[in-house]
Each structure stands twice: as C-alpha cells, then as structure tokens.
N, C-alpha and C positions, 0 to 999 in steps of 0.2 A: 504494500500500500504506500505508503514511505517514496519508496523506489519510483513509483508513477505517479506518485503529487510531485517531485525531484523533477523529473524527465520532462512533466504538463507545465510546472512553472517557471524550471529555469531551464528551457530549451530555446533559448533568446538565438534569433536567426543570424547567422555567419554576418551578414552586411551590417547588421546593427550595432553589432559591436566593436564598430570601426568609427571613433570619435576624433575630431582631429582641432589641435587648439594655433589657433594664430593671433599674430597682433598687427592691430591697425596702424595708421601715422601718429593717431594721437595717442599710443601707448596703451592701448582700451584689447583685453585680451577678451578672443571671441573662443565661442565652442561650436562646433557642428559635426553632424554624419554624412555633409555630404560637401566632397572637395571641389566639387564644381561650383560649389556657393562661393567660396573664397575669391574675390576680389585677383586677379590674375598677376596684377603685381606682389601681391603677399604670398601667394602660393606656394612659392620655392620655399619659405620661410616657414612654414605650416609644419606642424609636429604630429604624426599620429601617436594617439594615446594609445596603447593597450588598456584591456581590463583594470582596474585600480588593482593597485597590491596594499595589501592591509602593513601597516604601519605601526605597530603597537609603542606603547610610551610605558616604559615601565613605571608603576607605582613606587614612591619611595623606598616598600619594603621591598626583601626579596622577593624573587618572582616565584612565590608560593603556588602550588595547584588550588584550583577553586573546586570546589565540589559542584558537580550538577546532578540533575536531580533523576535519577533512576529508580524505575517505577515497572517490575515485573509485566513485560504484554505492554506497555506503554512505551511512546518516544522517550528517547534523553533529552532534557531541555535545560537549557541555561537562562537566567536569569539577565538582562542587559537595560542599558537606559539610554533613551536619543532623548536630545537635549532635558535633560533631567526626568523624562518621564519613563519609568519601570513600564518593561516590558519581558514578555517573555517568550525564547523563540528554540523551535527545533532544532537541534541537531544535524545536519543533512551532509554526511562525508559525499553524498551522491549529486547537489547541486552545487552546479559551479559558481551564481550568486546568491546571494544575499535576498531573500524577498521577505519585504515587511507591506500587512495591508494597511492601503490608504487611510485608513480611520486612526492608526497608531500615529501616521506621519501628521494628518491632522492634529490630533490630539497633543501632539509636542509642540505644534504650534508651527509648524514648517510646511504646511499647507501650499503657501504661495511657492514654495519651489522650482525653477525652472526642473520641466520634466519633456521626456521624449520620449515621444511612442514606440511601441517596439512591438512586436509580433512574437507568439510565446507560442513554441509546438510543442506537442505535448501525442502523449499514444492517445488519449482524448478527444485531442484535435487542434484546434488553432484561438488564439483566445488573443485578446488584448490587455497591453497593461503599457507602464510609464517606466523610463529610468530617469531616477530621479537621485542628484548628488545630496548629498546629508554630512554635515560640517564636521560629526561626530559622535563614532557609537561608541559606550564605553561597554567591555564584554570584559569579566573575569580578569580583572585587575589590568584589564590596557584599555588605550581610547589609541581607536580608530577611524580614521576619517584625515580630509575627508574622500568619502568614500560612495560611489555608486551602488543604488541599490533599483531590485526592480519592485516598483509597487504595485503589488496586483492580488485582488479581492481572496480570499484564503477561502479554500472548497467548503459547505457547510459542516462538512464531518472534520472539518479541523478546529472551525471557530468558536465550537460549543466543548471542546475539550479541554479544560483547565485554562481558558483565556490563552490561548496561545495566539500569539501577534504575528506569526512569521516565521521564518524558517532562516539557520546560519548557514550558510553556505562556505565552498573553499578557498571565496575570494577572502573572509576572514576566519577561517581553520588555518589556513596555511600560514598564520601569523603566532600559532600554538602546537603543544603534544599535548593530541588527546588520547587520554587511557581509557578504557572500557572496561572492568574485572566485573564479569556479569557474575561470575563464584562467589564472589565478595559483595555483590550488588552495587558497586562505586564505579564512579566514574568522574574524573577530572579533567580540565582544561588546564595550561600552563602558559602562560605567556612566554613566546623563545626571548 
C-alpha cells in the first residue's frame, strides 16, 4: 500500500523536474521549467537546478538518533514542523520527494507560495499537484530547507490515520541513517 501511495504521489514527470535559475540586469534572480522562457541574452548564464539536496544544520547537541514512532501493521512516522507548525509525516524510503498536503502548507501560513504544476503518475493514474519551495522543515534534530516539496491532497485512507500530513521522502532521508529494528520495535532517524 505504502509502495503505491510512493509511486501515485511522487512519480513527478522527467521534464518537471528540470528547474532552471537565472539572473536578470537588475540582479533580480528568476526561476523556471522552461529554458525557452529565458530572455536569450541571459540564457548562457542560466543554471539548471537538480532536485534540492537536503541540507541539515546540526542542532547544538550531538547529532543524537530521534526516535520515530513505530506502531506494529502501521507506517513509521516522524514527527517535523514547517514554519513552527507540528506536523506529522511518513516514512517513505520509496518516494523520491517530499509530499506534504496543501492544508499543512496553508496552515503554517505559506499558502501564498510561489508553486508549479507538475503532473504526478502514479499505477492509479495521473493526478495533479504543485511544487512548491518551503524556507524550512525542521525533521529530527536538522532544519532543512530550503527545500522543494510536492503538495498534493493525501488519499483518504491516509488523512484519517493518526493526522498524518505527508509523506518524507529521499530528497530529505538522504540527509540521515535511518535504522528500523522491527525485533526491538525502534526505529530512528540520525542526522549525518
């Protein structure tokens, strides 16, 4: 189940994930998906982005493991906050972003966002949602950001389950070692 909510939500199409940042005369830096937009004198100058890489800040202390929450038959979920507001999000070694639904990003008050559409394929089918950049998520003792995420509505069999907001993806895993000892019933996040 898991595996094909992963696949339906963050199966973001090859050309979308092609962002590319340039700057104007007046020092004014743009963003876009599409390099024919670019002004033909700036062009040469034009950077394409990759996927964001998570970026972690380490907390004063050591970079302790955080416990997340494992629950027999249930997702692992970790506990995080965008702009101060506690959220809570899946686990997902199987999606390559990040997806939090719109009502979360609302609710931190980042609503006005610039966002761009993107086409999400999925074994389900083809859906719509927004990538939308976010200044900074703080997850298990790092802050991240910022950081591209996709916002897109969370299927109903997810939203009614323990308020889950979202799903972590490997754009911010790969900024930790996550342990899973299902023997043990623990599971930890680590900031590298």
């Amino acid at each position: 189940m898991l595996l094909v909510l992963a696949t339906c939500c963050c199966s973001v199409a090859a050309s979308a994930a092609e962002l590319y940042r340039w700057t104007d005369a007046q020092g004014t830096e743009h963003y876009t998906a599409d390099l024919a937009s670019i002004p033909p004198a700036f062009r040469d100058s034009a950077t394409l982005l990759n996927a964001p890489q998570a970026r972690p800040i380490p907390p004063p202390a050591a970079n302790e493991p955080v416990a997340l929450k494992l629950t027999p038959g249930a997702p692992v979920t970790v506990e995080a906050r965008l702009n101060g507001v506690a959220l809570t999000l899946i686990v997902d070694t199987g999606a390559d972003r990040t997806v939090i639904s719109p009502e979360v990003i609302e609710r931190a008050g980042l609503a006005g966002a610039p966002a761009r559409p993107v086409q999400v394929i999925g074994v389900t089918g083809t859906s719509t949602a927004s990538l939308v950049t976010l200044p900074l998520l703080d997850v298990a003792g790092a802050r991240i950001g910022p950081i591209v995420v996709v916002a897109h509505a969370l299927p109903s069999t997810l939203r009614g389950q323990d308020g889950v907001d979202g799903l972590l993806g490997r754009d911010v895993l790969d900024a930790f070692t996550l342990t899973v000892d299902t023997a043990s019933g623990r599971a930890t996040l680590t900031p590298r």
